[in-house]
VODONU-202541 format. One line per 3 residues: number of its first residue (from 1); their letters; for each residue x, y, z of N, C-alpha, C, O, CB. Coordinates in Angstrom, 3 decimals. Glycine has a CB too. Example, Ala and Ser with C-alpha at 12.3 -4.5 7.8 and 13.67 -1.06 7.14 Angstrom:
<sites>
1> AS> 13.190,-5.690,7.800,12.300,-4.500,7.800,13.200,-3.300,7.800,14.236,-3.319,8.465,11.308,-4.473,9.046 | 12.850,-2.250,7.080,13.670,-1.060,7.140,12.900,0.030,7.870,13.409,1.138,8.039,14.084,-0.598,5.725
</sites>
This chain:
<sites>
1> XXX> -12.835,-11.570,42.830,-13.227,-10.661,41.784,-12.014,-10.146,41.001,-12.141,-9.960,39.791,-14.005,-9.504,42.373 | -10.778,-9.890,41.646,-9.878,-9.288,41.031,-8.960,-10.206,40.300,-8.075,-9.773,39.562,-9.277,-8.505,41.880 | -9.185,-11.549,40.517,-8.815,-12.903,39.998,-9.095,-13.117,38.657,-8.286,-13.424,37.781,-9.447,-13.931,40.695
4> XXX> -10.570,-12.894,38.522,-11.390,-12.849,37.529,-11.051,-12.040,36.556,-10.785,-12.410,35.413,-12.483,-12.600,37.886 | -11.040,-10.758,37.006,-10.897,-9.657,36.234,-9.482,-9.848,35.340,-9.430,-9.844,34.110,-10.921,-8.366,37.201 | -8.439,-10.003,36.190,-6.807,-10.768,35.752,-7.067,-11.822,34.833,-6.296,-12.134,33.926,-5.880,-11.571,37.118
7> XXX> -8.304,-12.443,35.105,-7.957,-14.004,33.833,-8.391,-13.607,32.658,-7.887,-14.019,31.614,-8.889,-15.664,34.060 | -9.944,-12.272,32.725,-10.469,-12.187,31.661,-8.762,-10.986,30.996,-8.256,-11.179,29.891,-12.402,-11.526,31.867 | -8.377,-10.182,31.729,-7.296,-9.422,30.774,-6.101,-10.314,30.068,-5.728,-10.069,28.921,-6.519,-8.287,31.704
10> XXX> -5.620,-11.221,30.754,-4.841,-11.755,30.201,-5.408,-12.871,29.009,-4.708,-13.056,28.014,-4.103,-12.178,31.213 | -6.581,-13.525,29.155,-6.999,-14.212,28.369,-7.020,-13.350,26.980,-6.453,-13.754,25.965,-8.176,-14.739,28.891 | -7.827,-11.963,27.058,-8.106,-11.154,26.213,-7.075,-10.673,25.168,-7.123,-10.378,23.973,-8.565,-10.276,26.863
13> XXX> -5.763,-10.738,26.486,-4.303,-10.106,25.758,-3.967,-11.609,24.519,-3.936,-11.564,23.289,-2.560,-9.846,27.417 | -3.811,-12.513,25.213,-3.472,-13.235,24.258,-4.509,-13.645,23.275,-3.854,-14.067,22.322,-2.905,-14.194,24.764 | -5.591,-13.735,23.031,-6.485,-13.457,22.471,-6.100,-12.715,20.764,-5.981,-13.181,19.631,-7.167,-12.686,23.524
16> XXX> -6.012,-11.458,21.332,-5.426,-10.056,20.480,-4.623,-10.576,19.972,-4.625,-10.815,18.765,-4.855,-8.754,21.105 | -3.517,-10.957,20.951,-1.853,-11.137,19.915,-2.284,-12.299,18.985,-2.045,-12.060,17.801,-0.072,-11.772,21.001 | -2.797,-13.368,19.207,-2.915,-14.241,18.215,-3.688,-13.708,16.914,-3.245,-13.900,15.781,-3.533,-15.383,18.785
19> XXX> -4.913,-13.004,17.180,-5.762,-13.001,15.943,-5.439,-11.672,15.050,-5.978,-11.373,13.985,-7.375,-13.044,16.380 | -4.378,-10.916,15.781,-3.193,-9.867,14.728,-2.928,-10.745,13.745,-3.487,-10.863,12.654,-1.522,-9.313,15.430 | -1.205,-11.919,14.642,-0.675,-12.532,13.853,-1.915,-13.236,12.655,-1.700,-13.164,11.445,0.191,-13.439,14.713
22> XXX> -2.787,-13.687,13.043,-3.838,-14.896,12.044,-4.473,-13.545,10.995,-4.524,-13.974,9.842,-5.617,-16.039,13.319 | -4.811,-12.521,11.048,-4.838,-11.386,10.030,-3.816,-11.126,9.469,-3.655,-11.789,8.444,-5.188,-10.268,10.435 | -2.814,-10.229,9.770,-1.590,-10.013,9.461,-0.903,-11.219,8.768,0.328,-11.222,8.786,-0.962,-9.607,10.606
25> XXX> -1.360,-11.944,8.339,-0.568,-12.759,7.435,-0.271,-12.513,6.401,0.885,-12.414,5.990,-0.900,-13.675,7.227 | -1.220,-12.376,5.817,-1.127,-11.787,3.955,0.052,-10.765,4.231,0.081,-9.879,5.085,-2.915,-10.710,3.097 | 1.108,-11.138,3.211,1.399,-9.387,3.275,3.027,-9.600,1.786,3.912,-10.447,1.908,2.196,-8.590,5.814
28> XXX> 2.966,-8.924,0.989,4.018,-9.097,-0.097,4.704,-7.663,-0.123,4.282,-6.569,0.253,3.335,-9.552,-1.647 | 6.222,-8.152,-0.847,6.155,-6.880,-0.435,7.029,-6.584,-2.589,7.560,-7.446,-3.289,7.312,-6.442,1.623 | 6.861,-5.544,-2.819,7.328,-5.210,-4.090,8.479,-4.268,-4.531,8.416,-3.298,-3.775,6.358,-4.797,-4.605
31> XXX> 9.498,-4.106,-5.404,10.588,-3.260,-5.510,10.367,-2.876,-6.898,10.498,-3.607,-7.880,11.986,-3.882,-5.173 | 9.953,-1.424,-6.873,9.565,-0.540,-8.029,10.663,0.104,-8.344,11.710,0.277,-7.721,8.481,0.424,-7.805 | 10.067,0.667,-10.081,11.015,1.787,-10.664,10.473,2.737,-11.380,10.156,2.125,-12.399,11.991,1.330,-11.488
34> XXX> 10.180,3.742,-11.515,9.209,4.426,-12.413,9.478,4.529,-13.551,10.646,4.364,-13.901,8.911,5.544,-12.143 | 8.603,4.797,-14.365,8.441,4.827,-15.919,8.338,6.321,-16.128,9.146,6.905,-16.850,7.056,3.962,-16.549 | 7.348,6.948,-15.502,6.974,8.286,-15.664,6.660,8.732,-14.261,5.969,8.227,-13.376,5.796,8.469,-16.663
37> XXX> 7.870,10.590,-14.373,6.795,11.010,-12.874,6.627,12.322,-13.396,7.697,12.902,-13.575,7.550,11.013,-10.960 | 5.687,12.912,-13.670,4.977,14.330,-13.964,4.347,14.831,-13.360,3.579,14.235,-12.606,4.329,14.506,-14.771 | 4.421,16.350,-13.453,3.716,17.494,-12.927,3.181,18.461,-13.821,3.831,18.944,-14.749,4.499,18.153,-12.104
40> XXX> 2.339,18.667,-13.629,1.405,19.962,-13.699,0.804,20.661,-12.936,-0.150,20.419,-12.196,0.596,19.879,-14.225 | 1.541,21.806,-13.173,0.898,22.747,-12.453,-0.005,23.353,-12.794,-0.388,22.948,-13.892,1.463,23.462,-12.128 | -0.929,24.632,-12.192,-1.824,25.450,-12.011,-1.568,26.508,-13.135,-2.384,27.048,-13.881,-1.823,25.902,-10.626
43> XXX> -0.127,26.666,-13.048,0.267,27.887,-14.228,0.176,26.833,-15.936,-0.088,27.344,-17.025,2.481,28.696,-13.798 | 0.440,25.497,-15.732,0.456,25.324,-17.203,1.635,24.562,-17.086,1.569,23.466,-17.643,0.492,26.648,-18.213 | 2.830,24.866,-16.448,3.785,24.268,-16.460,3.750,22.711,-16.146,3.051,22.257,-15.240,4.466,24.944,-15.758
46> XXX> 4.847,21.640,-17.258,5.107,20.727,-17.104,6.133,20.241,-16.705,6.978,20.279,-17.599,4.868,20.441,-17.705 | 6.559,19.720,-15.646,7.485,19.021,-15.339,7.601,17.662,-14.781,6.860,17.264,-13.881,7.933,19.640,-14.781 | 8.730,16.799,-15.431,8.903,15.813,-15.609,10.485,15.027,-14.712,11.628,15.119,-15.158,8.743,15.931,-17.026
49> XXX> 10.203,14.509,-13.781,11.325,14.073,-12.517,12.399,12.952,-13.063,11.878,12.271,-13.946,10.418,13.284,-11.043 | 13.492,12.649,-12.832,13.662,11.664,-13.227,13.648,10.177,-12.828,13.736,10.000,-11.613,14.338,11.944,-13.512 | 13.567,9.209,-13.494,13.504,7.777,-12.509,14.086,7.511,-11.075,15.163,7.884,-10.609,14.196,6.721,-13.221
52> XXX> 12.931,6.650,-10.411,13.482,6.699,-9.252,13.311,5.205,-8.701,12.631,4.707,-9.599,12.863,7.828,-8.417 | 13.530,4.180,-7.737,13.167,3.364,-7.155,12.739,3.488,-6.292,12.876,4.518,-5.633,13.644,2.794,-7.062 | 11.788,2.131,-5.802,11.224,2.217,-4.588,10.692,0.790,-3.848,10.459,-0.194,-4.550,10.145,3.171,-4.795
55> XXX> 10.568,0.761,-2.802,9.361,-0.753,-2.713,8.074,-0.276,-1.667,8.036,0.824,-1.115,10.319,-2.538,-1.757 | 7.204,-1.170,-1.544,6.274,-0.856,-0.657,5.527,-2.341,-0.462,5.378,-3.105,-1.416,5.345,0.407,-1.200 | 5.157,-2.599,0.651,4.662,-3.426,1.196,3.654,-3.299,1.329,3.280,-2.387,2.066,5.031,-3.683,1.955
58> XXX> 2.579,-4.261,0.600,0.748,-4.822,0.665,0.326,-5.390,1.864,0.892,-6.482,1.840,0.307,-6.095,-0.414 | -0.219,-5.341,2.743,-1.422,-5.870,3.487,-2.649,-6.208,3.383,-3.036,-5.064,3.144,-1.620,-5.382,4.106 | -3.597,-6.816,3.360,-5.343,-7.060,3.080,-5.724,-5.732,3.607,-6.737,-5.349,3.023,-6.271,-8.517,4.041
61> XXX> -5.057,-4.379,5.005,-5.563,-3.307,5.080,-5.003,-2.462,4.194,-5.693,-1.588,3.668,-5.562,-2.919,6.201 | -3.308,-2.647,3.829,-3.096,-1.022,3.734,-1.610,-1.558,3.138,-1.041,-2.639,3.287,-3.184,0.198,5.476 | -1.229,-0.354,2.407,0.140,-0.300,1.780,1.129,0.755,1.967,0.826,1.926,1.742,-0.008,-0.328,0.512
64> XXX> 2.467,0.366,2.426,2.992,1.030,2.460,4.268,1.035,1.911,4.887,0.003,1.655,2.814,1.210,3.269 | 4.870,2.667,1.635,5.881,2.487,0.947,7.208,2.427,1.777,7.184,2.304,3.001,5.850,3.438,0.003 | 8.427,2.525,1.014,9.898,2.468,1.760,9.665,3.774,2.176,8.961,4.611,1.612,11.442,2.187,0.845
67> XXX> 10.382,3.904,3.324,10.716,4.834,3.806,11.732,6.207,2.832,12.490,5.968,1.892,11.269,4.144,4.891 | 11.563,6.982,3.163,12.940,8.419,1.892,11.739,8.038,0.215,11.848,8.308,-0.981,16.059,7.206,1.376 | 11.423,7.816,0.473,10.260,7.329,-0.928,9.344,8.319,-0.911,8.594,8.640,0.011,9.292,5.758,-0.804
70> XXX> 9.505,9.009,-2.519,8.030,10.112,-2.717,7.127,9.419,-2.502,6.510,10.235,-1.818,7.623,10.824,-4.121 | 6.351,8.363,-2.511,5.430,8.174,-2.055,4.754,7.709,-0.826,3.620,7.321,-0.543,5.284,7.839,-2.637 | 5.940,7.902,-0.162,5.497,7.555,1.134,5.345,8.967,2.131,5.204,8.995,3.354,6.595,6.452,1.726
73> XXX> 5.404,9.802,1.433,4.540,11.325,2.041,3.196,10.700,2.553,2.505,10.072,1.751,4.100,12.747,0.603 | 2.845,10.828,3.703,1.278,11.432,3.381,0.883,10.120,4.593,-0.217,10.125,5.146,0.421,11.303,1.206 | 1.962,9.007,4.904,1.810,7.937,5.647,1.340,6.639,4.360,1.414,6.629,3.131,0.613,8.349,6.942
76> XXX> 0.889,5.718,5.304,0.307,4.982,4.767,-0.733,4.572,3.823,-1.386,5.600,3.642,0.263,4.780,5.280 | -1.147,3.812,3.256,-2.454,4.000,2.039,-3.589,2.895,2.339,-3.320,1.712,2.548,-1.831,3.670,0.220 | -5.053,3.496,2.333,-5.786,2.379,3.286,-6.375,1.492,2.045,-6.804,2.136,1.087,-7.183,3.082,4.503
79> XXX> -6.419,0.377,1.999,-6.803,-0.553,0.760,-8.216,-0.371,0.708,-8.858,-0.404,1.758,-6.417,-2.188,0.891 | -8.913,-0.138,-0.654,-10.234,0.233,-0.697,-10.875,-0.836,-1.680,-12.036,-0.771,-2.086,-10.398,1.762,-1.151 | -9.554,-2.270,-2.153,-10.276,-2.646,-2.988,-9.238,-3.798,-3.490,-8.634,-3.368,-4.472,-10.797,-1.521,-3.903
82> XXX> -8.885,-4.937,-3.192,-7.579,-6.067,-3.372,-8.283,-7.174,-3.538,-9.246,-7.527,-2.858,-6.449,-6.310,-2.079 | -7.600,-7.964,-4.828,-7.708,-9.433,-5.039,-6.193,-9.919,-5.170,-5.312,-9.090,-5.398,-8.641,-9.810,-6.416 | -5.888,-11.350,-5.013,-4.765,-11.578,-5.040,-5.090,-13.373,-4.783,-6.020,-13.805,-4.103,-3.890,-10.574,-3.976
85> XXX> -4.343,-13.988,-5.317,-3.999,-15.437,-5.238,-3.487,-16.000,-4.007,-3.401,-17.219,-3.859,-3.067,-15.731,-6.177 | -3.155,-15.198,-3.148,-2.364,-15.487,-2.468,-3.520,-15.369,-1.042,-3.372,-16.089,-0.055,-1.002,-14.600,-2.713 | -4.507,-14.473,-1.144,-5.410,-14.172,-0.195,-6.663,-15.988,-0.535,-6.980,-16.671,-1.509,-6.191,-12.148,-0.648
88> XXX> -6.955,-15.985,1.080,-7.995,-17.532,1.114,-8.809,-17.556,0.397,-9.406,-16.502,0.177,-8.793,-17.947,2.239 | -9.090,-18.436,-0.102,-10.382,-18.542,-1.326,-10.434,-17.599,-2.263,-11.563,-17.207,-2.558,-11.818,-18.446,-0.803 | -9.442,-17.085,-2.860,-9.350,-16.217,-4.130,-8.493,-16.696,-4.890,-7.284,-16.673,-4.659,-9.021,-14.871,-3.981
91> XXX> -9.113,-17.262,-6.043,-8.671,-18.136,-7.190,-9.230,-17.539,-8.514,-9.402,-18.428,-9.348,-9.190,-19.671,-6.995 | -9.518,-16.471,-8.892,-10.010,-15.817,-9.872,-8.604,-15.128,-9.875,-8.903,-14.229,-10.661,-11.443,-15.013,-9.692 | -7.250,-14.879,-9.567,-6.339,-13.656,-10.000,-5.171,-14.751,-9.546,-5.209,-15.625,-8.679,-6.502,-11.834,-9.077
94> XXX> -3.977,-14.309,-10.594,-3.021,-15.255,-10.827,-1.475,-13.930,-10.112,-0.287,-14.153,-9.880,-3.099,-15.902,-12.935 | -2.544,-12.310,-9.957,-1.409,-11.635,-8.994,-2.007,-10.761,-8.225,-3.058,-11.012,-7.636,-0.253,-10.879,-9.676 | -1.419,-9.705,-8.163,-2.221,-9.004,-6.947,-2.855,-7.293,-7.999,-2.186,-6.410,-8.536,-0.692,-8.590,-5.146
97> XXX> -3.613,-7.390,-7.943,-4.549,-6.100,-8.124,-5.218,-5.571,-6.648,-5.761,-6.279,-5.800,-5.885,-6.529,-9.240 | -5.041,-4.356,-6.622,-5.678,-3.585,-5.529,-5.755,-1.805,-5.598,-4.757,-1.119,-5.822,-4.834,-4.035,-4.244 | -6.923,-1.328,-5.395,-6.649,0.474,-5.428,-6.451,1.216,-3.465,-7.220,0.722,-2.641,-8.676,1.415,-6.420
100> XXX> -5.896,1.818,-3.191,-5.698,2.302,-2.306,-5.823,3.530,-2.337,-6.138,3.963,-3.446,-4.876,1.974,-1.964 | -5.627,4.683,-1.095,-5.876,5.820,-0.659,-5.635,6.501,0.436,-5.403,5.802,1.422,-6.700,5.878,-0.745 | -5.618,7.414,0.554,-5.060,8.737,1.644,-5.482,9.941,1.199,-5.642,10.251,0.019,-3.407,8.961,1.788
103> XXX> -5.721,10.848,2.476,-6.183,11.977,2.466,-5.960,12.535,0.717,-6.963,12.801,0.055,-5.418,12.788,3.702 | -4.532,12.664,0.098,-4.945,13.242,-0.560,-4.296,12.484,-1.824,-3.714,13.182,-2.654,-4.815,14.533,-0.214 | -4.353,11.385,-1.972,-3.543,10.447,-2.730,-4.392,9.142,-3.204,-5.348,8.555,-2.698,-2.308,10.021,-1.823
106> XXX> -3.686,8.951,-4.313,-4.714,7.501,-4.874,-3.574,6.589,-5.704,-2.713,6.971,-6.496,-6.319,8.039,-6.253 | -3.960,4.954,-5.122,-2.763,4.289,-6.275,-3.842,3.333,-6.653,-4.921,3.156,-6.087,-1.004,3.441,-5.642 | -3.286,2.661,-7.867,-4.106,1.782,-8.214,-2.618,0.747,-8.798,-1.547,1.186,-9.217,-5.465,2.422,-9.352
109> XXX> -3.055,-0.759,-8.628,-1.834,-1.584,-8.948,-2.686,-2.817,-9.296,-3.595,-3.455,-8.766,-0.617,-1.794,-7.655 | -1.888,-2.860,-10.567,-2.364,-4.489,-11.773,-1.611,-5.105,-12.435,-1.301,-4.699,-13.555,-3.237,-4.370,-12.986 | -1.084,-6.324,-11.883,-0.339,-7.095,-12.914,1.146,-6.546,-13.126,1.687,-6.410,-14.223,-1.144,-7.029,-14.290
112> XXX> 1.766,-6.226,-11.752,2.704,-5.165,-11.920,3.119,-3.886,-11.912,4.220,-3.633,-11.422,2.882,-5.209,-12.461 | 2.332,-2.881,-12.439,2.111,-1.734,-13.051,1.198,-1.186,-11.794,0.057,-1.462,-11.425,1.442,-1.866,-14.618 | 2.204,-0.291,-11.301,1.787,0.767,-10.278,0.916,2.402,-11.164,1.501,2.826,-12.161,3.542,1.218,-9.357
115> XXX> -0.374,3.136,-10.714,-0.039,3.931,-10.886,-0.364,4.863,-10.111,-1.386,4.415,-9.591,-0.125,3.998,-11.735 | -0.076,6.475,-9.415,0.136,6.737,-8.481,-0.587,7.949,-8.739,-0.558,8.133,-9.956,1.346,6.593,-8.071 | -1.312,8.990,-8.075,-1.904,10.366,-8.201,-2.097,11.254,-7.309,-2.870,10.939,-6.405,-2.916,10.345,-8.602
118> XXX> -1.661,12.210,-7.284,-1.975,13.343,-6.023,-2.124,14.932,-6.786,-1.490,15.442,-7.710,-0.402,13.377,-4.702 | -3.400,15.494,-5.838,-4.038,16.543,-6.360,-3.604,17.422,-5.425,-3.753,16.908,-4.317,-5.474,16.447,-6.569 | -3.017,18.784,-5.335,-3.006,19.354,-4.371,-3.336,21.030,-5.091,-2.965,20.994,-6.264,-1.640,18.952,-3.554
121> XXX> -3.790,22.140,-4.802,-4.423,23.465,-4.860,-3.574,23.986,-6.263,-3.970,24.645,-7.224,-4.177,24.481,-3.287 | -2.299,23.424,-5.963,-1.048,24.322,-7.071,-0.622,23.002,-8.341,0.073,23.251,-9.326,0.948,24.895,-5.829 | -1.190,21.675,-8.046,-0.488,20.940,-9.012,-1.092,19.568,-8.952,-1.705,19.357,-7.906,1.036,20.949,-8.773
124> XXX> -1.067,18.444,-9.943,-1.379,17.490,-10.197,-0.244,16.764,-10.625,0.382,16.984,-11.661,-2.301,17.586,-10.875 | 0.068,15.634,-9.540,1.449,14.570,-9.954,1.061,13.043,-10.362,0.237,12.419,-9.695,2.558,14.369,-8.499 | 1.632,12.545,-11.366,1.364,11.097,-11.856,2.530,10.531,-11.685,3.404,11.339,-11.372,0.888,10.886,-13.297
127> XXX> 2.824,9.582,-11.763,3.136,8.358,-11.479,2.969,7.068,-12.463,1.822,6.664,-12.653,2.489,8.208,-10.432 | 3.829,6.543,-12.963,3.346,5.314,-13.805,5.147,4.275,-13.483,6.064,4.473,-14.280,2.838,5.971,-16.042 | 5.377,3.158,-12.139,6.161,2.560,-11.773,5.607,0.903,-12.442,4.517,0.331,-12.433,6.320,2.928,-10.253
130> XXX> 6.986,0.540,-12.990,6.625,-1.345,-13.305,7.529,-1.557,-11.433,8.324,-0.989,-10.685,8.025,-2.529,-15.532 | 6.753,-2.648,-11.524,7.189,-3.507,-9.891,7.469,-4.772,-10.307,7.105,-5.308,-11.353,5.873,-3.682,-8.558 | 8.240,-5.290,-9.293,8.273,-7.029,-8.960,8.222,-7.592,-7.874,9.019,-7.192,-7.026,9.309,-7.682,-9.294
133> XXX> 7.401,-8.566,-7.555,7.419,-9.166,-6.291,8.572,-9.688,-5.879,9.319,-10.370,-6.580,6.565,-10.071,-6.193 | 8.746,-9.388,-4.754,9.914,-9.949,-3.817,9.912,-11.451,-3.873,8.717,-11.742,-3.939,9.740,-9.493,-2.230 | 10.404,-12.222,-3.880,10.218,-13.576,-3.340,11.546,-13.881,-2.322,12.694,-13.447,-2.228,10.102,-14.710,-4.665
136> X> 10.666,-14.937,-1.580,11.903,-14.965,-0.518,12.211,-16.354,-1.031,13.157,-16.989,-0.564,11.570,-14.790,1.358
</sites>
């Protein structure tokens, strides 16, 4: 019985590790720069940050940014919505479009062109970054 039990865990383990790697495939990763980063606040006030870089890495789940990166507050971003050429049997898109999300954050990305949004009690921040795919 305890033989059994050992073949089904280990079978199971490797199991897992393989069908990560066979998901986890897709994955690009991009090096941004912003165009625009603004604020508004609650009082009226506008303020405007200056350019910054960044990259963040796509998955079929989720995107994330570089690390020390304003947008990588908040963790990761869960994909709510991706086409891409590069994903199996998707031949309608020649790059990657996808919208993502987090508690209190929203990006949307097309053809390059990042754009980024967060609402919080005291202020509303935008975002408008051009990107390029990495190639290795």
């Amino acid at each position: 019985m305890k033989n059994n039990i050992l073949k089904i865990l280990v079978t199971l383990t490797i199991f897992l590790t393989f069908s990560n790697n066979v998901f986890a495939s897709y994955k690009e990763v991009y090096f941004c720069s912003t165009e625009k980063d603004i604020a508004l606040s609650s009082n009226g006030g506008i303020k405007e940050y200056e350019s910054h870089k960044f990259k963040f890495q796509a998955t079929e789940k989720e995107i994330k940014f570089s690390e020390n990166s304003k947008l990588d507050f908040g963790g990761s971003f869960k994909v709510t919505y991706m086409i891409s050429s590069n994903l199996d049997g998707v031949n309608y898109s020649k790059h990657l479009v996808f919208d993502a999300e987090n508690k209190y954050r929203r990006i949307s990305f097309d053809d390059g062109k990042l754009l980024f949004s967060y609402v919080n009690p005291s202020s509303v921040e935008s975002i408008l970054a051009s990107c390029e795919r990495f190639e290795l």
